[in-house]
N, C-alpha and C positions, 0 to 999 in steps of 0.2 A: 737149847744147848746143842753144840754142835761137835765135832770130834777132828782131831785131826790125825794124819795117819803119815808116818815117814820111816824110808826105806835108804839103807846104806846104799843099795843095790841100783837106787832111782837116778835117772839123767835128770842132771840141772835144769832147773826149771824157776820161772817169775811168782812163783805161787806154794802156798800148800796147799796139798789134798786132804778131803775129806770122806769119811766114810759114809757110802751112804745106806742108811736104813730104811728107805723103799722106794724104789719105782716108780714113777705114776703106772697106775692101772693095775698093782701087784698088789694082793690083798695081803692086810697084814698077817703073820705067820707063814706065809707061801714061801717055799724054798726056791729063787731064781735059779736057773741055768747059766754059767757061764755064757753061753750063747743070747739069752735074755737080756744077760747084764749088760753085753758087748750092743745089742739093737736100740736099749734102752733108749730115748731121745731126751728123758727129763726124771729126775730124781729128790729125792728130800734129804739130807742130810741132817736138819734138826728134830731131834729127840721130843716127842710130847711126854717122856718120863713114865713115871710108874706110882700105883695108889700105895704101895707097901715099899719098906726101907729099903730094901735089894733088888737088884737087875742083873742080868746076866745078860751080854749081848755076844752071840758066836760069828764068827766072822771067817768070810773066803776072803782070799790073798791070790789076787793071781798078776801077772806081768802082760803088758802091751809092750809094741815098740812104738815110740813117739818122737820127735823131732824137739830137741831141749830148746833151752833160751839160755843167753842168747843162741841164734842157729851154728856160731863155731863151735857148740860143743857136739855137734853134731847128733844122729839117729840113738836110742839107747831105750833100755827096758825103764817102764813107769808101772807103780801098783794099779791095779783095781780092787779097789777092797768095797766089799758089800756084808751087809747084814744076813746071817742064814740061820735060820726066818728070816725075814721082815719083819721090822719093829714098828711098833706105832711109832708115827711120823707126825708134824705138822706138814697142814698140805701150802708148804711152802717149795715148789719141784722148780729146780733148775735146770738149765740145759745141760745136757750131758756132753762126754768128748771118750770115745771108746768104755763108754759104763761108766766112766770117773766125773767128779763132780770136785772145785776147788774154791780155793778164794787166797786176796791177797791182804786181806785185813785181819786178818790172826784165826778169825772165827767167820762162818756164815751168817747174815744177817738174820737172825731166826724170828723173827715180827713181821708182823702182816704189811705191807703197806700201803 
């Protein structure tokens, strides 16, 4: 399961984002740095869930500036949104693009392949 995450505030774009719940290399429960999230190179977005009925996942919110789609809509602020902690993850790690992590098929493909 994966999450999606949209912002009034965000420049048009081909895609939606998603949230990501760990890092590669960022052990679970670790609280990234903004500055982490931003070097990041690869990340997980899908959820391995929970043994008990409830979850709570808290989450940072922060703004880049990025270059939308198409390019006439020109330069504008995009979220980076991350997990704070770090959730257990499937180690399924995308590339990253300033922390953030997306896709254009509704959800991330969350299966091995």
């Amino acid at each position: 399961m994966s999450f999606n995450f949209s912002a009034p505030w965000a420049v048009q774009q081909n895609g939606l984002q998603n949230i990501v719940l760990q890092y590669k290399g960022a052990a679970v429960g670790s609280t990234p740095t903004r500055a982490q999230a931003l070097d990041s190179k690869k990340a997980s977005g899908c959820w391995a869930g929970v043994a008990s009925g409830d979850a709570t996942i808290d989450l940072r919110v922060g703004r880049v500036r990025i270059t939308g789609f198409p390019e006439s809509v020109g330069k504008g602020p995009y979220p980076v949104v991350f997990a704070a902690p770090t959730a257990s993850a499937l180690k399924i790690f995308e590339p990253t693009y300033k922390g953030g992590i997306g896709n254009q098929q509704g959800a991330l493909p969350c299966v091995a392949s």
